[in-house]
N, C-alpha and C positions, 0 to 999 in steps of 0.2 A: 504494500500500500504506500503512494505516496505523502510524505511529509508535508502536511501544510506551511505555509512561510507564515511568520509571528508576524503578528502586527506590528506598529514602530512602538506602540504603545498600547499599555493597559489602565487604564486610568477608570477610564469608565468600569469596565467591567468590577475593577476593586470598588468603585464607588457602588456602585449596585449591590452588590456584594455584603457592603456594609448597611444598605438600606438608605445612602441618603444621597439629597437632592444636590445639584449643581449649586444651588443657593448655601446651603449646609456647607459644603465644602468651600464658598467660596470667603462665607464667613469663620468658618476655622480656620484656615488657613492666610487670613488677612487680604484676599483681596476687592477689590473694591465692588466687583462684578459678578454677576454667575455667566454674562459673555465671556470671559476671560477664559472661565473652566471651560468652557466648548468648547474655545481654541485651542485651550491644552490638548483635551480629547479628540478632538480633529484632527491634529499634527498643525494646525496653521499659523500657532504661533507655541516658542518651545519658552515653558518656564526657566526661571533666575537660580540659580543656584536653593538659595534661602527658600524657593515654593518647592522647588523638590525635596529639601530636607523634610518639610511641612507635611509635604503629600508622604515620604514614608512614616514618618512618624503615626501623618494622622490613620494612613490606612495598615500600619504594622506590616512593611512589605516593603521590601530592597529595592530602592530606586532599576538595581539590575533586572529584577521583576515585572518591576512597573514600565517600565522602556525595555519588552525584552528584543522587538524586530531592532532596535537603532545598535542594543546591546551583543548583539550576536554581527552585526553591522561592522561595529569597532572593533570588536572579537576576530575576525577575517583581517580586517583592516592592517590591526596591529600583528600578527601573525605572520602577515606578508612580512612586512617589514620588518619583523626582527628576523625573520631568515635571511632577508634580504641586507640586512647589517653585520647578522652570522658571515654569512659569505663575505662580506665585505674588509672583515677584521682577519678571517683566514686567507685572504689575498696579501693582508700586508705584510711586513718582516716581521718575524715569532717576536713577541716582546707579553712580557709574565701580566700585563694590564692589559693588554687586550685577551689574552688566553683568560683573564680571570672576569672579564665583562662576558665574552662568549659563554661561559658555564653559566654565569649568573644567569643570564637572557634564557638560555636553554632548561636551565633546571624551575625556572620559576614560569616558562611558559608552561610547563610540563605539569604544573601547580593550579592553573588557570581555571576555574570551572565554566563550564559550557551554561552559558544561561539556559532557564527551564521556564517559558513561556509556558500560562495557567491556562 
């Protein structure tokens, strides 16, 4: 069967979830609007740092959760590029600071959890 693609976001669905309205959340979480929360949940406009914190807290749910299509996005993203740095550092003359950035990179992507879209 194939894998569905994650949305870029979950916002709504946690909101539902928890039973409450676009207005609820947009007064816990301080903003001025419950337009505002559409747009979060839309994608059409991306929260400030300070509303994400707000949004896991308020709905008990890791920002990695809650954004998991954007999160699995970066996850590819980043990926590429540390192999592509990987190579990059084994091109140059052996030197013990880049041997020991290459493991770090290696060993800690190897660490990385796969987000798990709800």
């Amino acid at each position: 069967m194939k894998r569905r693609s994650p949305l870029p976001n979950y916002l709504r669905t946690h909101r539902k979830r928890a039973r409450l309205s676009q207005q609820d959340v947009a007064f816990l979480i301080g903003c001025k609007s419950s337009a505002r929360i559409s747009r979060y949940e839309r994608c059409r406009q991306n929260p400030n740092l300070r509303t994400l914190l707000a949004y896991e807290l308020l709905l008990h749910t890791p920002i990695r959760e809650l954004y998991g299509g954007v999160a699995e996005e970066v996850e590819r993203d980043m990926k590429k590029r540390v192999r592509l740095f990987v190579r990059h550092l084994a091109r140059r003359r052996p030197d013990h600071r880049n041997e020991r950035k290459a493991k770090f990179l290696v060993a800690i992507w190897k660490e990385v959890p796969r987000s798990r879209a709800p």
